[in-house]
N, C-alpha and C positions, 0 to 999 in steps of 0.2 A: 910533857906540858900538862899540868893540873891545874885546875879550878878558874881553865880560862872561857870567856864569853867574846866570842868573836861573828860580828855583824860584817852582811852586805860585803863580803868579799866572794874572790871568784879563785880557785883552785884546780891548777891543771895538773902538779907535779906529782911523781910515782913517791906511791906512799905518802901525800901531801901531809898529814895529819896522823902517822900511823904512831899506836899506842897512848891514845888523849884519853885521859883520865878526868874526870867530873868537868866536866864541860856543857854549854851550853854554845848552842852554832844557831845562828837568826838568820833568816834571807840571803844563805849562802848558797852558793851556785858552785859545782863539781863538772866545770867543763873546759877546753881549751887548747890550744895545738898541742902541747909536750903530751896531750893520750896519755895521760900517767893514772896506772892503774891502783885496787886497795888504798882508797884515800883515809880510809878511817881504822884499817886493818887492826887488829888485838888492842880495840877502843873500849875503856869501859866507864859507865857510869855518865852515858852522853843524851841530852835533851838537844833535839833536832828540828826545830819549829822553821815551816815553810823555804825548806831548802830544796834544792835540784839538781839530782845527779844523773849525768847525764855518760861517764866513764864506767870503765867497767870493776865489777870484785867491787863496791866500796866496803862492805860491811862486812866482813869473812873475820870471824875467831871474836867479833865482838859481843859483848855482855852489859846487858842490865840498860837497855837504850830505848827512849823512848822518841818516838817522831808523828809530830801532827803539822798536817798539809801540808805536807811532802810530795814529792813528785819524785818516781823514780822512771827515766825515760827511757827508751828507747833503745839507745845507747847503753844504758849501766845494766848489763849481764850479768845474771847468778849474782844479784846484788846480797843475800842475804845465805853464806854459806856457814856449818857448824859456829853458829851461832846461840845464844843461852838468853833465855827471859828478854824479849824483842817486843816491843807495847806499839801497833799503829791505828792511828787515828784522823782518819780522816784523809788517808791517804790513795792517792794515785800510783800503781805499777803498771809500767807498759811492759818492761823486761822478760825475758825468758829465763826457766829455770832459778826464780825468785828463792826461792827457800828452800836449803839441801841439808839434810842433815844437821837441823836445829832441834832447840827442842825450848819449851816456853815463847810459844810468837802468838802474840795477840790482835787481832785486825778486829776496828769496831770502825764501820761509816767507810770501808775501802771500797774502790774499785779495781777490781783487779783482770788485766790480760794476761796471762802468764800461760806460756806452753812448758808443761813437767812441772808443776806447781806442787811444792812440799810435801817430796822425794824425801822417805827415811830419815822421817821426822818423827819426832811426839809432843804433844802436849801442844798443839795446833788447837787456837778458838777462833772463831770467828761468829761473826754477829751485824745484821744491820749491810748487807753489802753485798756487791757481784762480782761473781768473778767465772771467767772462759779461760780455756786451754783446754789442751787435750792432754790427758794424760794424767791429769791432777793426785795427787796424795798416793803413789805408788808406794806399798811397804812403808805407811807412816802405822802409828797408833795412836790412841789417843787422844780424838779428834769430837771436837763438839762446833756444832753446828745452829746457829740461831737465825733464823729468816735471811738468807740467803740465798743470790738466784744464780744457780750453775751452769752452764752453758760447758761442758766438757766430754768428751767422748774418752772412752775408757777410763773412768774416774773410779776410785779406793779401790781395786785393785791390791789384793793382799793386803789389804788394811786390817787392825785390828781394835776393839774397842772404841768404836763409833757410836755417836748421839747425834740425828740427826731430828730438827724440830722447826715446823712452817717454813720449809724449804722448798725450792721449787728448780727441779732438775728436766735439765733438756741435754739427754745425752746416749749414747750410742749403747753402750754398755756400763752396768756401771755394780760396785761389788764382787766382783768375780773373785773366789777364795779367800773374798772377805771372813771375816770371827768375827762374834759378839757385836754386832751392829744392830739397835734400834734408832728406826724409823718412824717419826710420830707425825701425824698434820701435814701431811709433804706431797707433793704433786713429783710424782716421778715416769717422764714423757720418757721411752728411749727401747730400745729391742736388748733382748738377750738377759734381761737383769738377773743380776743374784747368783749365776751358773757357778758349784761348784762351793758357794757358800756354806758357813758352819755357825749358825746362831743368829741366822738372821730374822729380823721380828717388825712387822710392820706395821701399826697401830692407825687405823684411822683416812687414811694415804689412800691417794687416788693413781690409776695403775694406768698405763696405756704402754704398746708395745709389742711385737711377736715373741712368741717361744720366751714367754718369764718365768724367770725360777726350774731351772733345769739342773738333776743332779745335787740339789740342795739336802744336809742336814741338818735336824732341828729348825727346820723352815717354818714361821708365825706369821699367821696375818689375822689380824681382828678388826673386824666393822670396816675394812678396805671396800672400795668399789674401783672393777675392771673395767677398761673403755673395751666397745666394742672390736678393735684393733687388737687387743690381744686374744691370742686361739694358742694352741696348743702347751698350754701354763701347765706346769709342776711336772714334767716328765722326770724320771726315776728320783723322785725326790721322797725326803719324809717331811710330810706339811701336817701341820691341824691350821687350818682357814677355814673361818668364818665372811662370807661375800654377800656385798649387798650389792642387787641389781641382776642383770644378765653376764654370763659368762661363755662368750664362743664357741671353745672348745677346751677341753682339758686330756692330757695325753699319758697313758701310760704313769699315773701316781702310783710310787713303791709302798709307801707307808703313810700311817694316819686318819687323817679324815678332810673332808671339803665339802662346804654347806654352802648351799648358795640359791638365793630365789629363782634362779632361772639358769641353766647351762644347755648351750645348744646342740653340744654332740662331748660322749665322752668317748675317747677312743682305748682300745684296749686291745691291742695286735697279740697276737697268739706267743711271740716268739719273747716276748716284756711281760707276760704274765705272769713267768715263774717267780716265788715268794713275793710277789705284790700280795699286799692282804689292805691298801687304803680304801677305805669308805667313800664314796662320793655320793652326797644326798641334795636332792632338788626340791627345797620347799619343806615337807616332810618325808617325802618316799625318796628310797637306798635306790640308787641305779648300778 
């Protein structure tokens, strides 16, 4: 089916629509006894205004589709799997496991719940929106981030090529064996961050959490400020930080340096000494 426009119907059957080509779908609804899954399967070149899908798989192997006020519910599972150039606007996901192995998905004005949220993906933006799950962007790359409030526990996770900017993250852990990620203007709430990272750089960002930045290489932080909550930051890591404010504790830094107005204890056990050579200075004087 090509260059069809189809309004205000309602679609339960497997594969209802599979392989639509330049199409536009208006106030269509994807729900109904027959459970018929991949409604829109190997669909290319589809505008999808204020539809509801509520089955599961609808949009797997599809290309070049745009959807605004959309609702994808509850019901429609792994709505968004190896999928290519995917534009959402203004759109609701209650789904799990939203976006797998795509690559081009654009979210501007979403709100998103999504548990395992774009899984071994690239070229993820997002902008303008919120979104929770846990788990989010494992082994994606590619990933740019614009005012966005995260709610995820163990999020990028083996990520690579990250921009994150006026973001605001509440999460458990978040970067671990991340590459190449900068952080700009971003409130980052959550324990453990960064462990294991390679290129992480964090510009401006307000820090809270225990044990941040462990085992980090190439570890950046400029003009950051630590909440009282974090203590034992940067253990065997190689950091240059510059820190405004008070800073807990600092444990065991391998490499670098760490400048900071105020740090309440730095610790330095005998047996983590060996080839540590990081600088930690308070104010103006070397500790």
């Amino acid at each position: 089916m090509q260059d069809a426009t189809l309004q205000n119907i309602t679609l339960d059957a497997e594969r209802a629509l599979y392989g639509l080509t330049g199409a536009t779908l208006s106030h269509c609804t994807f729900d109904g006894p027959a459970d018929g899954e991949s409604a829109l399967k190997e669909g290319r070149e589809l505008t999808l205004d204020h539809c509801v899908f509520r089955l599961r798989y609808p949009l797997w192997h599809v290309s070049d589709a745009l959807l605004m006020d959309c609702l994808l519910a509850h019901g429609c599972r792994a709505a968004m799997w190896y999928c290519h150039r995917i534009n959402l606007r203004g759109c609701i996901l209650e789904e799990d496991k939203a976006v797998r192995e795509s690559h081009g998905v654009t979210l501007d004005g979403c709100s998103v719940s999504s548990e395992e949220f774009g899984w071994k993906s690239s070229h993820i933006t997002i902008c303008d929106s919120t979104l929770s799950g846990n788990y989010a962007f494992l082994d994606s790359r590619d990933l740019t981030l614009s005012n966005v409030d995260l709610d995820s526990k163990y999020c990028f996770q083996y990520t690579e090529n990250v921009k994150l900017d006026f973001c605001t993250l509440h999460v458990k852990d978040a970067f671990w064996h991340a590459r190449n990620v900068t952080v700009t203007d971003t409130v980052l709430d959550g324990e453990y961050l960064g462990w294991y990272s390679d290129g992480l750089t964090l510009i401006n960002c307000v820090i809270s959490g225990t044990q941040p930045f462990a085992y980090c290489k190439n570890l950046t932080l400029v003009d950051c400020r630590m909440e009282p909550s974090c203590d034992l930051a940067f253990e065997r890591s190689e950091v240059n930080a510059s820190l405004r404010g008070a800073v807990t504790s600092v444990k065991n830094p391998l490499h670098g340096s760490i400048r900071a107005d105020s740090i309440g204890e730095v610790i330095r056990d005998e047996q983590a000494e060996s080839g540590s050579d990081c600088t930690v200075t308070v104010g103006s004087a070397v500790q």
